[in-house]
N, C-alpha and C positions, 0 to 999 in steps of 0.2 A: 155250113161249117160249124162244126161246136167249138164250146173256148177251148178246149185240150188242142183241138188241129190248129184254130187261132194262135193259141200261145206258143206252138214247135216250128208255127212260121213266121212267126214276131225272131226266135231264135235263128233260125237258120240267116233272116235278113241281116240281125248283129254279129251273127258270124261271118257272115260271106263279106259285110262291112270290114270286118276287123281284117280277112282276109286282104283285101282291096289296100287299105289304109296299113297295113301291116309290112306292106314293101321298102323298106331304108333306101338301098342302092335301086333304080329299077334302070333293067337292059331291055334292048329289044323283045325281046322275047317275052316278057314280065305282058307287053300290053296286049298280049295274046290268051292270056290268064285273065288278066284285071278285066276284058270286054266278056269274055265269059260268063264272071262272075258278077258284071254287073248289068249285065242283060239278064242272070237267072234271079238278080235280085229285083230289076226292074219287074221282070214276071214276078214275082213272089208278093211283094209291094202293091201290084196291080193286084192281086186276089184279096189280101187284105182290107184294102179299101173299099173291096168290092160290099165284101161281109159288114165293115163297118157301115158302110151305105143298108146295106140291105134290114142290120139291125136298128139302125136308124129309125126305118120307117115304119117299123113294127110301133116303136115309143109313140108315135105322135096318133 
């Protein structure tokens, strides 16, 4: 992953976050959205970490 796809998936997680977090009133319906977007950010998150692990090991 280079920092350019790093960084529009660092983005997308604070968007999907602010989505999430972004609910005032939430109805039924809301927790049908909100597991969506926080399962696409749990995946999103998991790749992330991947990269920084993988960068990691490069350093040492």
């Amino acid at each position: 992953m280079q920092d350019q796809q790093l960084q529009r998936k660092l983005e997308q997680v604070d968007i999907m976050e602010s989505q999430i977090y972004g609910h005032r009133t939430i109805v039924p319906s809301d927790y049908r959205d909100m597991l969506k977007l926080a399962e696409a950010m749990y995946q999103t998150s998991g790749e992330i970490l991947e990269h920084i692990k993988n960068e990691a090991k490069k350093e040492i």
